[in-house]
DRENMIMI-936556 format. One record per residue (C-alpha): residue in one letter; x, y, z. Coordinates in steps of 0.25 Angstrom, whole numbers, padded with zeros to 4 digits, always signed. Each point is the difference from the previous one (the first is absolute). Example, Ala and Ser with C-alpha at 12.3 -4.5 7.8 and 13.67 -1.06 7.14 Angstrom:
A+0049-0018+0031
S+0006+0014-0002
This chain:
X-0089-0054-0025
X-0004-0009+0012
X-0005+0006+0013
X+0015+0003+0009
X-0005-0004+0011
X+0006-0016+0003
X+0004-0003+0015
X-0006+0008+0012
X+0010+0001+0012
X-0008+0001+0015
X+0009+0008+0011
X-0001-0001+0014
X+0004+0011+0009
X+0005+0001+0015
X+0007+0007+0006
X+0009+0002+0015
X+0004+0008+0009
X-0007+0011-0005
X+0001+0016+0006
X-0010+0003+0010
X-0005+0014-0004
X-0013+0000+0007
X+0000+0006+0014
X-0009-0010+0012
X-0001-0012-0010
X+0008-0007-0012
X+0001+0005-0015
X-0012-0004-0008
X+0010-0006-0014
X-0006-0001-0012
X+0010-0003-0015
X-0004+0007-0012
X+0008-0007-0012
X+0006+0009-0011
X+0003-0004-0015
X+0010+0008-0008
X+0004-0009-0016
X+0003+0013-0005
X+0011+0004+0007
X-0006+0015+0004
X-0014+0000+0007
X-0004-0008+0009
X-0014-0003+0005
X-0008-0008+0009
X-0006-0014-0002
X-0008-0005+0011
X+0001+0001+0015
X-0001-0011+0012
X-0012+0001+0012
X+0005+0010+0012
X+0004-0009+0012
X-0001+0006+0012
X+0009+0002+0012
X+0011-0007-0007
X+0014+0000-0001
X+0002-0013-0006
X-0012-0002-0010
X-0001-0011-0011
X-0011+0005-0009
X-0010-0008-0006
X-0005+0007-0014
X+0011-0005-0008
X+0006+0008-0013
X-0005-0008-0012
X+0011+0007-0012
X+0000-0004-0016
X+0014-0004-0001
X+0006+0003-0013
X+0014-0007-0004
X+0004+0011-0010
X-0002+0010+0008
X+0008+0007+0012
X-0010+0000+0012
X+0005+0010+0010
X-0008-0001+0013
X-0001+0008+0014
X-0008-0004+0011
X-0002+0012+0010
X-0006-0002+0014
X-0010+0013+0007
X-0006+0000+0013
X-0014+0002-0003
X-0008+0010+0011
X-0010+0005-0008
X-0012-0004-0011
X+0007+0008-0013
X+0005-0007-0010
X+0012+0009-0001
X+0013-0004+0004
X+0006+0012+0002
X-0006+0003+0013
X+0004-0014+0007
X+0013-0002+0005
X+0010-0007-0008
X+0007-0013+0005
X+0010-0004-0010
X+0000-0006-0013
X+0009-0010-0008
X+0002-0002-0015
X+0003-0011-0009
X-0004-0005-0014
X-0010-0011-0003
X+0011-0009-0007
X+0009+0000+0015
X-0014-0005+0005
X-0002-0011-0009
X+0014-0004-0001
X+0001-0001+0015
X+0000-0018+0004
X-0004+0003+0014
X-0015+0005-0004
X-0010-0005+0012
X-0015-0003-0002
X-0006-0001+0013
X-0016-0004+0000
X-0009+0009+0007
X-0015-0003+0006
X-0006+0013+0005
X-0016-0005+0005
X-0002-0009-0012
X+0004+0011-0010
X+0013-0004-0008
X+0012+0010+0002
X+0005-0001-0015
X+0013-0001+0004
X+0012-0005-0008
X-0005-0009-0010
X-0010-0008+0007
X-0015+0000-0003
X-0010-0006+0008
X-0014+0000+0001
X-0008-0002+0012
X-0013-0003+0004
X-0004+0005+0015
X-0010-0006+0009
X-0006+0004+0011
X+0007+0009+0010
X+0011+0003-0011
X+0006-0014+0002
X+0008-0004-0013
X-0004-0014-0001
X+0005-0003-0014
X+0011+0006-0011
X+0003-0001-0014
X+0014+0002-0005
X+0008+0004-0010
X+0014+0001+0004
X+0014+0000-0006
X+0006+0000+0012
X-0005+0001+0014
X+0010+0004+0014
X+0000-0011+0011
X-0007+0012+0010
X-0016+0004-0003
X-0004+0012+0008
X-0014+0003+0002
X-0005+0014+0003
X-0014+0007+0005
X-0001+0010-0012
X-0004+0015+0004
X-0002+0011-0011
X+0011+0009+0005
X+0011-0010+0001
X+0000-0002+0015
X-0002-0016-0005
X+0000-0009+0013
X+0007-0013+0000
X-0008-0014+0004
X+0013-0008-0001
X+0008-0007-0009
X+0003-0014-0003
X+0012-0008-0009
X-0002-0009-0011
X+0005-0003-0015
X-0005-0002-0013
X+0004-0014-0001
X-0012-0002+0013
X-0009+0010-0005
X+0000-0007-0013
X-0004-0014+0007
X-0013+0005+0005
X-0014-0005-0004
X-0015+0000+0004
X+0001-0014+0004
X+0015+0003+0008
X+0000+0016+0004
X+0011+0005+0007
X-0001+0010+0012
X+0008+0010+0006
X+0001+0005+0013
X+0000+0016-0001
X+0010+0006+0010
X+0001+0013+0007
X+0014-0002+0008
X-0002+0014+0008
X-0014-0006+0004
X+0006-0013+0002
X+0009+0006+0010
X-0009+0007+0009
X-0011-0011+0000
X+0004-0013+0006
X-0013-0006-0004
X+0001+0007-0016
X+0000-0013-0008
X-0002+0008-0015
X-0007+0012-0009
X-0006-0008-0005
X+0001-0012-0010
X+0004+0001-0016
X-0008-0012-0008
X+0006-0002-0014
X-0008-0010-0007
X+0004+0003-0017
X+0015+0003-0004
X+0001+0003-0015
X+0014+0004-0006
X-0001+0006-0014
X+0015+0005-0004
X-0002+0012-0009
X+0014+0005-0003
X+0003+0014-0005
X+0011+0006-0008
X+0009+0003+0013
X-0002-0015+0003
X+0004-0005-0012
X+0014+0011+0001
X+0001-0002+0014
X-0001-0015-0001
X+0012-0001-0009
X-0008+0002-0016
X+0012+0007-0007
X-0005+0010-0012
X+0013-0004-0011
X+0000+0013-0009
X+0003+0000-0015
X+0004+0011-0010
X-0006-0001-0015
X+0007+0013-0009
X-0005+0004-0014
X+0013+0001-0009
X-0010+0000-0013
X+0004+0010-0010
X-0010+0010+0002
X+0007+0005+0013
X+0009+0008-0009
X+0016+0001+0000
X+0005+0000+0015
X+0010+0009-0003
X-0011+0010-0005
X-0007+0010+0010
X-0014-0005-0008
X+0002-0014+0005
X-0007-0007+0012
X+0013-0007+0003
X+0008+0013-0001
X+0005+0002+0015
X-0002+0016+0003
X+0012+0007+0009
X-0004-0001+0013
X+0000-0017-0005
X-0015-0003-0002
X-0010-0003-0009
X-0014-0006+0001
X+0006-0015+0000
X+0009+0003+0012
X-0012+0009+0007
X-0010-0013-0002
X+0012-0009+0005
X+0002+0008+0012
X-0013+0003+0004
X-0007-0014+0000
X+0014-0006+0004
X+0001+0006+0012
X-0014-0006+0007
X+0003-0013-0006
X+0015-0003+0004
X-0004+0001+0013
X-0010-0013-0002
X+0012-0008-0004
X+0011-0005+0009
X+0011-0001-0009
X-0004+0012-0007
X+0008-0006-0013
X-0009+0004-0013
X+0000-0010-0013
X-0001+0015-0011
X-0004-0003-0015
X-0001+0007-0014
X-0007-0004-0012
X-0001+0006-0014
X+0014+0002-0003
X+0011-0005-0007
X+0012-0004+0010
X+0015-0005-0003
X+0006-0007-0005
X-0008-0006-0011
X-0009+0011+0002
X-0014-0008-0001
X-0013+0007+0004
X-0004-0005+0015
X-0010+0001+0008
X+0004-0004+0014
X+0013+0003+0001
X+0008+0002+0013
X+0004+0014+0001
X+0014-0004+0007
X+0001-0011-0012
X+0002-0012+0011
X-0010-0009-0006
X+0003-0010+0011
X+0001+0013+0011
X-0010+0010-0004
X-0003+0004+0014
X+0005+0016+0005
X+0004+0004+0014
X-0012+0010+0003
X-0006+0010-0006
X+0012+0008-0004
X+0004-0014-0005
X-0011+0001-0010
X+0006+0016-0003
X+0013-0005-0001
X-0004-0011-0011
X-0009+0009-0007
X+0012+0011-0001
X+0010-0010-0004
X-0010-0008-0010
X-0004+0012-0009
X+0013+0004-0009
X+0001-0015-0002
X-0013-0004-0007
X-0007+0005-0013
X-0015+0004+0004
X-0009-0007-0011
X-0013-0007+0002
X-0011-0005+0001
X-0006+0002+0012
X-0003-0013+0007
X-0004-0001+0013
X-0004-0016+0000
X+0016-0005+0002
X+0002+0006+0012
X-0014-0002+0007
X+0002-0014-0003
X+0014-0001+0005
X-0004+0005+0014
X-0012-0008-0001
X+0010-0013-0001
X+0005+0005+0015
X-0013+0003+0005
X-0004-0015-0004
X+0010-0006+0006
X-0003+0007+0013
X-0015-0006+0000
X+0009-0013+0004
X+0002+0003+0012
X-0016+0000+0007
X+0002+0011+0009
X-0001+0016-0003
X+0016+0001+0001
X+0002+0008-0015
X-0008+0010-0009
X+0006+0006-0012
X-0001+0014-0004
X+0004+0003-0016
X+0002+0017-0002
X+0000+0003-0015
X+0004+0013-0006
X-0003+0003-0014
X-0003+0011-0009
X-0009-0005-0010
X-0011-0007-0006
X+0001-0015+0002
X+0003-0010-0014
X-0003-0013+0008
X-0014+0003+0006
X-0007-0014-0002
X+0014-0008+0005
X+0000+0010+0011
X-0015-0002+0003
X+0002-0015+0003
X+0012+0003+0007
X-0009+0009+0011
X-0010-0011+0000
X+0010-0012+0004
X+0008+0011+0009
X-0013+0002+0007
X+0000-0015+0006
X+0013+0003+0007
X+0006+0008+0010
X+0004+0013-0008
X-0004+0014-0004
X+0002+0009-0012
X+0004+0015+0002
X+0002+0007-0015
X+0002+0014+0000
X+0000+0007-0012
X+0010+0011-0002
X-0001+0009-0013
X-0012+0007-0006
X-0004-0013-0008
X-0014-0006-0001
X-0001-0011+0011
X-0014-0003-0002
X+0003-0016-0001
X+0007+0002+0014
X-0011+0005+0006
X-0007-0012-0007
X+0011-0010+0007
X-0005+0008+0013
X-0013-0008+0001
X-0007+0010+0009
X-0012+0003-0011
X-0001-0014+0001
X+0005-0016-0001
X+0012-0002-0007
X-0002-0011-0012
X+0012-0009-0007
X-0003+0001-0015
X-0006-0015+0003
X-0009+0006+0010
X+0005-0003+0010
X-0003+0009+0012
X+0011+0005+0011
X-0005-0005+0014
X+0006+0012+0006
X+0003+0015-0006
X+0015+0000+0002
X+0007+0012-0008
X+0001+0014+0003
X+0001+0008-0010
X+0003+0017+0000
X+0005+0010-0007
X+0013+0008+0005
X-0005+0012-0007
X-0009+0002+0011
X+0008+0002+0013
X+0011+0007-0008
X-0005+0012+0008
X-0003-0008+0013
X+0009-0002+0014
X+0010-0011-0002
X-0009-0010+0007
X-0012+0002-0008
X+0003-0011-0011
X+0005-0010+0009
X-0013+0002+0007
X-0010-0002-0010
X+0007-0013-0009
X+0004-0007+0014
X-0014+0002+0006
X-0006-0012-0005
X+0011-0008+0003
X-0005-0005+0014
X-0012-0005-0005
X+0005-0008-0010
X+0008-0007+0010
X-0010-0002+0008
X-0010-0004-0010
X+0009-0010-0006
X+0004-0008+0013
X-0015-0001+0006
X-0005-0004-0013
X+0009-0011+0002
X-0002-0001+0014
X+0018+0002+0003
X+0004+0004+0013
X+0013+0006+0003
X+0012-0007+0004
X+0000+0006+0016
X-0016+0002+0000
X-0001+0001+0016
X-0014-0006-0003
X+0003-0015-0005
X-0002-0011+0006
X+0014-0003+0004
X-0001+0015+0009
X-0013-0003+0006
């Protein structure tokens, strides 16, 4: 399985009006940040300088977080009043927390990214990066960026250990300028201090910014790509082959138990539910192959489970339960197991999508089955031409069956060849067996077959250099 960890999120804390607890001076505030994803324990991540004598403080050490989008991130952000050298918290006084989840952050349209100089030294916040080279006397002569997007207002601070950073001044400008600048055409910046500026008639500046080299290089993550407007279209593949059992039989796979469930619904509902949130419309196109439907009663392999051919789409994800509930008494389970009808069928969309020359769709294609599959090789080059266009392959495989050739599929020991040669650009299917979170928390499957999902959609639009649709790092937004 490929490495989780796909899109880093930076946090940047401040703080107002802050409770005063110390007694002849200000509080000393320092944020600790807390994770909690598995709903019981929670435990400390990181924590920002100590600023002292403040009420009011914008700390600099930002909060660098992997951000998973299968998983629930519940975060808290306590603040202490530091008086002493122990790394304990209990013996400082607490300010307040607040608590929220990663996924409220990312979602939020009104994320700001302002740029920091501290003495030469780059602040890291946001998502700016910037090298500098210092001469002389700590004056910042020349920078080097990369920047996705950069605020109107540059602050530049004095950097001191403990937090108590000084500020030099600020100074306005946009990316559309900074971008113009050249050795041969450098642009300068007066560096305002407006407290000193007040107090001195004769204050002309702090000094004067020189930006000589302005590089853009836009390197879009998978919260870009959702955030500009890529929408994730979710498909349903079921195995209806014969090798399933009677429905009607409490051996079978499709029988549904009591309490309504069986180990298609589970997988439905568990990957479903991070999915549908990635879709606008939320209305799912749900098929079944290997089975005999009415009313001629020919074996098909991509049938629509609510038999609209010319509608097969399902309102959510109960939709899909629904369609799968009504569809099971009126089929006759046969076979074989083939896999390369549907693939290709979602392949035909995902295609069509490649049209449009922006990162505005990406195809995501579950398949549940329960046994070993009859159409390896037509499956094989189905991955392979599948893997030049936007779209992924989950296969969960239900049952005790030998899925050996789906771990094939998987492509993590290794490429995976067409029966011509061929090999897949990109390793796009997830494969894993159900038997194994049988005993696990409910999230625990949807967890590990979605995992590699945002990688897959990031891999696919930066090997062909796609942008999202609202990319705030275009041209038209510079």
């Amino acid at each position: 399985m490929a490495a989780q960890c796909v899109t880093k999120v930076e946090l940047n804390v401040s703080c107002s009006n802050l409770m005063d607890t110390d007694v002849g001076s200000k509080s000393d505030p320092l944020c600790v940040l807390f994770l909690n994803t598995s709903g019981q324990q929670w435990y400390e991540v990181e924590r920002t300088e100590k600023i002292k004598n403040c009420l009011n403080p914008k700390f600099s050490k930002t909060f660098i977080i992997d951000y998973y989008f299968e998983v629930v991130q519940k975060l808290k952000f306590g603040v202490y009043d530091i008086d002493n050298k122990t790394i304990e918290l209990s013996d400082d006084d607490f300010l307040g927390e607040c608590e929220c989840t990663l996924g409220q952050i990312v979602s939020s349209k009104k994320l700001t990214r302002p740029l920091v100089l501290k003495n030469g030294k780059p602040a890291g916040k946001g998502s700016i990066t910037i090298s500098a080279e210092e001469i002389k006397d700590n004056r910042v002569v020349l920078f080097e960026m990369e920047a996705r997007k950069l605020d109107n207002k540059v602050e530049c601070y004095d950097y001191d250990n403990d937090g108590s950073h000084d500020l030099i001044g600020t100074f306005q400008t946009t990316m559309t300028k900074l971008k113009d600048a050249s050795r041969n055409s450098p642009i300068e910046f007066e560096c305002i201090n407006e407290k000193k500026r007040q107090k001195k008639k004769s204050y002309k500046n702090s000094g004067v910014i020189v930006v000589k080299h302005c590089e853009i290089t836009v390197e879009c993550t998978f919260l870009d790509y959702i955030m500009g407007g890529c929408q994730l279209n979710f498909t349903v593949g079921v195995d209806f082959t014969g090798s399933n059992g009677d429905p009607r039989s409490p051996d079978s796979l499709h029988y549904i138990s009591p309490n309504g469930v069986n180990e298609y619904l589970t997988a439905i509902w568990s990957v479903g539910l991070v999915i549908q949130d990635y879709d606008a419309d939320k209305m799912f196109p749900a098929f079944g192959f290997g089975a005999q439907i009415p009313p001629q009663w020919q074996v098909s392999h991509e049938f629509p489970m609510n038999f609209n051919p010319s509608n097969p789409y399902c309102n959510g994800i109960q939709g899909i339960v629904d369609a799968y509930r009504a569809c099971l008494p009126q089929i006759k389970l046969y076979g074989p197991t083939n896999f390369s009808p549907i693939i290709n069928h979602v392949a035909r969309f995902a295609a069509a999508a490649t049209q449009q020359q922006t990162a505005s769709q990406y195809f995501v294609l579950l398949i549940i089955t329960d046994g070993v599959i009859t159409d390896l090789d037509e499956t094989r080059h189905a991955i392979v031409n599948a893997a030049k266009l936007p779209m992924s392959i989950i296969i969960v495989g239900v049952g005790g069956a030998d899925f050996s050739a789906m771990e094939f599929l998987d492509g993590d020991g290794g490429s995976l060849r067409s029966p011509s040669g061929e090999v897949a650009i990109r390793d796009i299917v997830q494969f894993v067996p159900f038997r194994q979170f049988q005993n696990a928390p409910k999230e625990a499957l949807a967890q590990c077959v979605l995992a590699e999902v945002p990688q897959q959609v990031v891999g696919y639009f930066n090997t062909y250099k796609l942008l999202p649709p609202k990319n705030p790092a275009t041209k038209e937004e510079l």
